[in-house]
N, C-alpha and C positions, 0 to 999 in steps of 0.2 A: 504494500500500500504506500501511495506517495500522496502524506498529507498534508493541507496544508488549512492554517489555524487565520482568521482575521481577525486582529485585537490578540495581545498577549498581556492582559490584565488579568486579573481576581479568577477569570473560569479560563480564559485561554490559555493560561502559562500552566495550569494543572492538570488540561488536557496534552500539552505537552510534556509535560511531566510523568503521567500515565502510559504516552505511547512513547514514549524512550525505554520505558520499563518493559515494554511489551515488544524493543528492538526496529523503533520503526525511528527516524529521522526525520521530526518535523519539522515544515518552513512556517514559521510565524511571519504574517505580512501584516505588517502595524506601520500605521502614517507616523506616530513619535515615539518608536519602541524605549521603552524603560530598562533597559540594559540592566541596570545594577537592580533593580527590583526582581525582574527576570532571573537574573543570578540565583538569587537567593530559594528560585524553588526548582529551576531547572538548570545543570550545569552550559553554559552556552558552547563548548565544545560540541555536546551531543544535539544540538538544533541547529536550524539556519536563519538567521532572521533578518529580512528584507525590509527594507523602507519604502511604504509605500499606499498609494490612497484606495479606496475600494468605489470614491467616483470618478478616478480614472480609467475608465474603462480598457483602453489601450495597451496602459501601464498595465492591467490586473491582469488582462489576457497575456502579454508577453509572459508575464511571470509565471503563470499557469501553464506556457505552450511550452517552454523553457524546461520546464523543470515534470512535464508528464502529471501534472497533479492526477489523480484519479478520484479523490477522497477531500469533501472542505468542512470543514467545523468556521460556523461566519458565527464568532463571536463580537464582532464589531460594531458598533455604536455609540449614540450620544454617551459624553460623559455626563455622569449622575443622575442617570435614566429618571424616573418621574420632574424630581427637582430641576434638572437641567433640562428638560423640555417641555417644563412648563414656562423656565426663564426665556427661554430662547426655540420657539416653537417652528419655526422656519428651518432652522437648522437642524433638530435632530428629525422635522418628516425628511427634512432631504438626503441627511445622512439614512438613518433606521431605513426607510425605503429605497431608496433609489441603490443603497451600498446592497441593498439584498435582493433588488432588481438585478444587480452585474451581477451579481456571484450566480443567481439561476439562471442567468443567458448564459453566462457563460459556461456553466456547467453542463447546459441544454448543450451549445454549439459543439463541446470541448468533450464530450460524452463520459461526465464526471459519474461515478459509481455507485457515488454516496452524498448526501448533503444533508448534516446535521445543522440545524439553527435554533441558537438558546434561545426559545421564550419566555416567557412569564404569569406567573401565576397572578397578576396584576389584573391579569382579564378577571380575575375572579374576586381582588378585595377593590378594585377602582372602578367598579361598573354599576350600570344597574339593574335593578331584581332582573334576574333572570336563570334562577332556577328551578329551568320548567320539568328537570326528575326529580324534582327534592333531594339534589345531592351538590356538591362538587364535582361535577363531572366534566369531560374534557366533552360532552356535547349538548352541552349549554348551550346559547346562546348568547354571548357577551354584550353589553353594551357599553362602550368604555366611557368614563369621565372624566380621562385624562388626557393629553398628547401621546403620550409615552405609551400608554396601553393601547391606543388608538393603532399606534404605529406599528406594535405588533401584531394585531390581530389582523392587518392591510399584510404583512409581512407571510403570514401564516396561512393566509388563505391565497395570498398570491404563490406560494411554498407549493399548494396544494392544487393549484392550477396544474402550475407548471409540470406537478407531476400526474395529472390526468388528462393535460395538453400534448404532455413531448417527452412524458417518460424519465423526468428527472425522479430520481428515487429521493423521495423529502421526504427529513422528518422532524421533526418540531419536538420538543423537552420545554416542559414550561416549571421552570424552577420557582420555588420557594425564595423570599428572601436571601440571599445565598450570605455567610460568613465565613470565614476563612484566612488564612495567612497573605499578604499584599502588604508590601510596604512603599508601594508607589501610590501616584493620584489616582484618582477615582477609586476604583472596587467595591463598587455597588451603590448601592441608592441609600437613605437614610436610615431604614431600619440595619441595615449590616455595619455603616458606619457606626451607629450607636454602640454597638459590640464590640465592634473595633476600638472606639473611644474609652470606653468601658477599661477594659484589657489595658489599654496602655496608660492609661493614667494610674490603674491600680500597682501596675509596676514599678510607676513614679512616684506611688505615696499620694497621689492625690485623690480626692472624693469622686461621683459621681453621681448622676440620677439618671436613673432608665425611664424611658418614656410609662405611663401605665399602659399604653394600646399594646394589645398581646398579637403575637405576629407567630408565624410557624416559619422557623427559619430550615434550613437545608446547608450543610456543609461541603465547601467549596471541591474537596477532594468526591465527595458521591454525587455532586454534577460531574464530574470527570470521566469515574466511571459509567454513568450514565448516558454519557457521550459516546466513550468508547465500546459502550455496547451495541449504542443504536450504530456504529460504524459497520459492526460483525457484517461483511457481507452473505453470511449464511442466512442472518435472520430475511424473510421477507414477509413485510408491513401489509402489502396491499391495502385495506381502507382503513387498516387504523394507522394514522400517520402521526399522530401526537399524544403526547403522553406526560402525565404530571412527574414531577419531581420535587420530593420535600422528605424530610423528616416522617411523618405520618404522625405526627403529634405537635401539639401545641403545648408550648411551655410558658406558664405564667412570668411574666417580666419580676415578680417576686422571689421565682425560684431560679432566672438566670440570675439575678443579684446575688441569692445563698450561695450557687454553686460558684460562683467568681469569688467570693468571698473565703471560703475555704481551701478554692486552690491558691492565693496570691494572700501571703502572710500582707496583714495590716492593710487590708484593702478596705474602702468603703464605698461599697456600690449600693444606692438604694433605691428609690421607685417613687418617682413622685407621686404627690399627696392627690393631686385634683384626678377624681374619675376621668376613665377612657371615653367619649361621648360614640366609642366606634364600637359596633356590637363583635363579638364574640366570634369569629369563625369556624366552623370543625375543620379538622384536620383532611388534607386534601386527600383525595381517593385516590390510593395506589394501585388499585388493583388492575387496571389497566397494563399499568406497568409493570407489576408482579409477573402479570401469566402471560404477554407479549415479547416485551424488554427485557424480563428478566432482572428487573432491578425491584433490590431490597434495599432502604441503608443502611449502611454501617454504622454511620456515626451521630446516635445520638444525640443530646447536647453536654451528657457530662464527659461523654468520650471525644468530642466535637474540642468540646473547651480543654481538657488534657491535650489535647495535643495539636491546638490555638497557640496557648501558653505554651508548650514544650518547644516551638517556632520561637514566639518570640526571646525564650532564655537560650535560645542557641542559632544564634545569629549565621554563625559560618555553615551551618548544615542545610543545604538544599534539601 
């Protein structure tokens, strides 16, 4: 397999990290790659990582023609997915769509094998009612109220075209708040950064308050394998093309504070005091994903948060 990754932030540098493990040599094509962030989870030895935009269309196809791609994981998009295109809404529909419009032409033109694209579980806490089985399920109907979820669900049904148009094999992972080890810009939206923030101030000795809105997060490394699964070229989707990814549990903002607090001597993480006015979500349905995909996770949150922390107390270890 010759794959190659767009964006090597927060999920693409641990999909790269995952398939070095499994002997494959990924191109990471990132318009301002984080090198030294990049380091720290995947030796740059073992990858290739190209500079480069996903609306240059030109650009993207040489690099692809180049280099035989067969296989893309298009992690790439606005930074600070809700928050940043809500600031700047021009910019991430042009990016989020139009950079996931080249990657399926091209994939179409270029007779790519595989095309994973990280979605979002956002269609499901940024929308509105529309859950017309009484569940969380990936065939809802979404109605987004955001830009940001907007742009993926334009992304995922243009995914889903394309592969009922011209045979591009798509498939969509729509992630949970993702947390996980990044110590460049971006890496996710605001509920991840909160964790993030979290984590490292308690290292510094300083305080903290977690939001009280309860979120179901998903750990950065089981988006990976999640990824890497739906790459299997063995598996085939036919009409199920998307698939949730999360924890399968929601954990009170109460009991991420306990567990931070026990792992990180002298820490003070607490929960602000004013109620969440945001209701309650259940935990997203895996089951799709169980008996399809093949994905279970691994990493709950107190194993999620061990080896969070276990990252940040040892800096030199990719």
């Amino acid at each position: 397999m010759t794959l190659l990754i767009t964006g090597g932030g927060l999920v693409g540098s641990q999909v790269a990290a995952l398939a070095v493990e499994q002997g494959i040599r990924p191109i990471i094509y990132d318009f301002k790659p984080q090198r030294d962030s990049i380091r720290r989870i995947v030796p740059l030895d073992k990858v290739e990582i190209v500079e480069g935009n996903v609306l240059d269309l030109d650009q993207f196809e040489n690099v692809m023609k180049s280099r035989s791609v067969d296989a893309i994981v298009h992690t790439a998009a606005n930074p600070m997915l809700t928050v940043g295109a809500q600031e700047n809404p021009y910019f991430a529909v042009h990016l989020n769509i139009m950079g996931t419009v080249n990657a399926l032409e091209l994939s179409r033109k270029l007779g790519v094998k595989r095309f994973v694209f990280p979605s979002s579980s956002v269609l499901y806490t940024n929308s509105r009612p529309g859950t017309e089985i009484g569940k969380l399920s990936e065939d809802n109907y979404p109605r987004p109220t955001t830009v940001y979820a907007s742009t993926k669900l334009a992304c995922e049904n243009l995914g889903l075209n394309y592969a009922e148009g011209f045979g591009v094999d798509f498939v969509a992972l729509r992630f949970r708040a993702v947390i996980g080890p990044w110590s460049g810009a971006g890496g996710g939206g605001g509920p991840s950064n909160m964790v993030r923030q979290a984590i490292e101030r308690s290292l510094r000795g300083e305080g903290y308050t977690l939001s009280s809105r309860q979120y179901e997060f998903v750990y950065s490394k089981d988006c990976a394998r999640a990824v890497m699964l739906a790459l299997d070229e063995k598996k085939k989707f036919g009409n199920q093309r998307i698939f949730n990814v999360g924890m399968g549990k929601v954990y009170p903002p109460e009991q991420i504070a306990k567990l931070i607090n026990e792992r990180i001597p002298g820490a003070s993480v607490d929960v602000e005091k004013k109620a969440s006015t945001t209701p309650t979500e259940p935990p997203i349905d895996l089951s799709r994903s169980r008996s399809t995909l093949g994905y279970t996770p691994m990493y709950e949150m107190p194993a999620a948060l061990d080896d969070y922390i276990a990252w940040y107390r040892h800096p030199e270890t990719p």
